[in-house]
N, C-alpha and C positions, 0 to 999 in steps of 0.2 A: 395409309400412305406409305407401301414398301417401296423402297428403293428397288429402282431398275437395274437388274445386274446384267444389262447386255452390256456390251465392251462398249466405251464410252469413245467420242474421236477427240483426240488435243490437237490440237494447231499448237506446233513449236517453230518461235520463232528467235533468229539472230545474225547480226551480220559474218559471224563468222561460220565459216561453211565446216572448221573443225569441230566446233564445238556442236553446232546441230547434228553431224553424226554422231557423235558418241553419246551424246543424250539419249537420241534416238532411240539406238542400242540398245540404252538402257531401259525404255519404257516401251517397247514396238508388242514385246509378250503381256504386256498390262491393257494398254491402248490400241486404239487406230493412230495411228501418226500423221501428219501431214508439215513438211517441212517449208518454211519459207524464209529469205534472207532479202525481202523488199516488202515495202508496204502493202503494191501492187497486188502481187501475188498472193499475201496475209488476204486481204480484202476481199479478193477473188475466191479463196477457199473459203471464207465466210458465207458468201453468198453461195460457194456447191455444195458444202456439206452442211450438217449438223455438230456442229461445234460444242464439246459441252467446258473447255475449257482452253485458255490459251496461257501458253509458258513463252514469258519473255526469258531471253540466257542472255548474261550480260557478260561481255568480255573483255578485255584491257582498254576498249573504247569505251566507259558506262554511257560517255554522253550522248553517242551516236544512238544507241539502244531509246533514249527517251526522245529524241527530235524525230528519228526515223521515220517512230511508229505511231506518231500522233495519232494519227484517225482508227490505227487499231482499235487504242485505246476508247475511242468517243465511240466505235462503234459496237465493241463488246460491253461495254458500260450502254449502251442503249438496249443491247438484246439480253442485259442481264446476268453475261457470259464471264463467270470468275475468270481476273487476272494474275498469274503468279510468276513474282521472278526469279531467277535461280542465278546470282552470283558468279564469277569463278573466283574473285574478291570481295567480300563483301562487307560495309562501309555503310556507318551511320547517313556519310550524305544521298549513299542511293537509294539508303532504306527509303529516307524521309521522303525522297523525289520518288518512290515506286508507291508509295500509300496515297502522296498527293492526285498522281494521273489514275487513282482508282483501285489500284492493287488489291486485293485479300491476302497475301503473302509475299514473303519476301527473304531468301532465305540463301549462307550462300553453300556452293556445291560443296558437297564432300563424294569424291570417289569410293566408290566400294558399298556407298549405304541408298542401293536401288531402292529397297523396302520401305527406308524412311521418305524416299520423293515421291512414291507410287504410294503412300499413305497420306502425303500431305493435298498431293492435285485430288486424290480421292474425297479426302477431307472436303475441300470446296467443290467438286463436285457434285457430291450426294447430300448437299444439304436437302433437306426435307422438302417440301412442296409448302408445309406449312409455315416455314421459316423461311422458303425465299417471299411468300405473303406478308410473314409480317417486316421484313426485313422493304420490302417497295410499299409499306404501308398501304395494303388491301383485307379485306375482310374475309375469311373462308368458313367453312362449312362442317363443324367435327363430326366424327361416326362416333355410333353409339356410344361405343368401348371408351373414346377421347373423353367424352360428355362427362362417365361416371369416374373415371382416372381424375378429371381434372375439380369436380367437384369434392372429390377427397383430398383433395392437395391442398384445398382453401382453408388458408390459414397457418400454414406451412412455412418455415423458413430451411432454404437447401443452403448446403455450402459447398462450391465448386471449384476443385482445385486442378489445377492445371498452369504450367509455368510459360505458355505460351499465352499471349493475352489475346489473340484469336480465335483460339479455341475459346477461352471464357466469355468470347465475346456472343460466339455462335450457340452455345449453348444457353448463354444466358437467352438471346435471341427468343431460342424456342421456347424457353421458360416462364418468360415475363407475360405471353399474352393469357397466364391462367391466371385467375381470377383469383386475388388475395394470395399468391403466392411470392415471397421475396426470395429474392435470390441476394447472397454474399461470393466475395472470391476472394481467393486465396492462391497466391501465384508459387509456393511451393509447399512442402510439406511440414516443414519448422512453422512456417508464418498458420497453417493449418492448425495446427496444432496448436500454439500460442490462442487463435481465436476461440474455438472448443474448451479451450481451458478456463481462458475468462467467464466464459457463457456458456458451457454445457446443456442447459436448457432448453438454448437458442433452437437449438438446429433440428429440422425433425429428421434429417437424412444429408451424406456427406456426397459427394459424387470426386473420386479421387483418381489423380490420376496417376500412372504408376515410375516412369521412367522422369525423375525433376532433380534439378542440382540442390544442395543445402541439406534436403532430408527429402527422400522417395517416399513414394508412395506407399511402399510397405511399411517402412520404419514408422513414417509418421499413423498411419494404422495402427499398427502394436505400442506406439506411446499412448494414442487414444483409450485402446482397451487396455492399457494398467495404472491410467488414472481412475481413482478412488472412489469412484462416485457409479452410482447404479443407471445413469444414462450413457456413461461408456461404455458399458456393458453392451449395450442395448440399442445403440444408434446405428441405424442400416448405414454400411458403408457400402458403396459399389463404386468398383471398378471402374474405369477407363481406360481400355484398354485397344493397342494398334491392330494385335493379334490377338486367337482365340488357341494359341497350344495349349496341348490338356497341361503339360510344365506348367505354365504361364498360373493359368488355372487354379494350379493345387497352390501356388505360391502364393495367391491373393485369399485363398482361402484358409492357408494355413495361418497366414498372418491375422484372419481375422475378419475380413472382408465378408458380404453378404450376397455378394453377387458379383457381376460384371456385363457390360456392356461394349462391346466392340465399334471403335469408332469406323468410320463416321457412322451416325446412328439416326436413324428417324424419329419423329417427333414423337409417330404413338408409340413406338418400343420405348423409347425413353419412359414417356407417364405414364404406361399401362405399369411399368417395373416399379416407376417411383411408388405409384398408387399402393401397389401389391406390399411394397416394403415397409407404408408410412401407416396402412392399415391396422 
């Protein structure tokens, strides 16, 4: 189940006609674009193109943003189509009103950091095939490779850290339909670490992620490997990682790490790695 790397189309949408250009801008070299500032028009591009994601931009009007686009909304939550919104303020009350009307994201804008929004619409985009199945509750079909991956996994406890709790969500996602596999989370690298300490036993493999406020992902690596006990040693830690710089690279492995995995990730890259690791 690889991920399709043709350019993917976003429908961005918002009332304000500033702000959809310079989003734009910002995502036109990652994306296909299609810009719209009425429901109408949203609607209309749904029905011409392939859509593999829609970015609401919300701006000093948040309310007009959620009345607008109602039907956006019920019709990309019918065809499946991740919703994310992108702030220019952003505020617990819009969080909670952007997850309500269906959202996966919700996030508010920071100028200058393209990388990190051309990472996040990615993020919901290339969820796996087998995790948007389990996610609309349907049944699918593993290849071989998945079959033996996941029968090694049975009986497994992962621990997934990650200070976004969407990511842990979608990860857990993919993880949960393996058979006698549990999953734990861990939303930064101190509370990681804390868990591993109590129960070192626990875990057969860490999946960490690298950039978290409290204690990163490195740091809390290197406390794991110099606590005293011969399964810190020895517990596969891998990566989670935005980017793939050989930098990046040597830093997670200097610190300790076992590997890495470049998000967003597919389901069988995910447990073919774990397999490999928990072996």
């Amino acid at each position: 189940m690889s991920i399709n790397s043709e350019k993917k189309h976003v429908l961005l949408i918002s009332g304000d006609p500033r702000i959809l250009a310079e989003i734009k801008m910002e995502l036109i070299a990652h994306f296909h674009v299609s810009m719209s500032a009425a429901s109408s028009s949203a609607l209309n591009a749904l029905d011409a193109y392939t859509i593999s994601a829609v970015v609401i931009c919300i701006g000093e009007n948040s309310g007009a943003a959620f009345s607008d686009f109602h039907d956006i909304f019920e019709r990309a939550k019918n065809s499946h189509i991740p919703i994310l919104f992108i702030a220019e303020k952003g505020n617990d009350d819009d969080e909670t009103k952007a997850f309500a009307v269906g959202a996966v994201d919700y996030s508010a804008r920071r100028r200058g950091t393209v990388d990190a929004l051309v990472s996040r619409i990615n993020l919901r985009i290339n969820a796996s095939e087998h995790e948007k199945l389990l996610m609309m509750g349907e049944s699918f079909s593993p290849t071989p490779d998945e079959v033996t991956a996941e029968q090694a996994l049975n009986g497994k406890t992962f621990l997934i850290v990650d200070d976004v709790g969407l990511n842990r969500q979608l990860i857990k996602a993919m993880l949960e339909g393996v058979e006698g596999l549990t999953v734990d989370e861990a939303a930064d690298g101190k509370e990681a670490f804390e868990m591993f300490k109590s129960s070192p036993e626990k875990y057969s493999l860490i999946l960490m992620d690298i950039q978290m406020p409290v204690m990163d992902g490195l740091e809390a690596t290197m406390a794991i490997r110099e606590l005293n006990n011969v399964h810190s040693k020895n517990v596969p830690i891998i990566a989670l990682t935005a980017a793939s710089l050989e930098s990046e690279v040597k830093e997670c492995m200097d610190a300790g790490m076992n590997d890495f995995i470049v998000k967003p990730m597919a389901y069988d890259d995910l447990i073919v790695m774990a397999a490999e690791h928990c072996s």
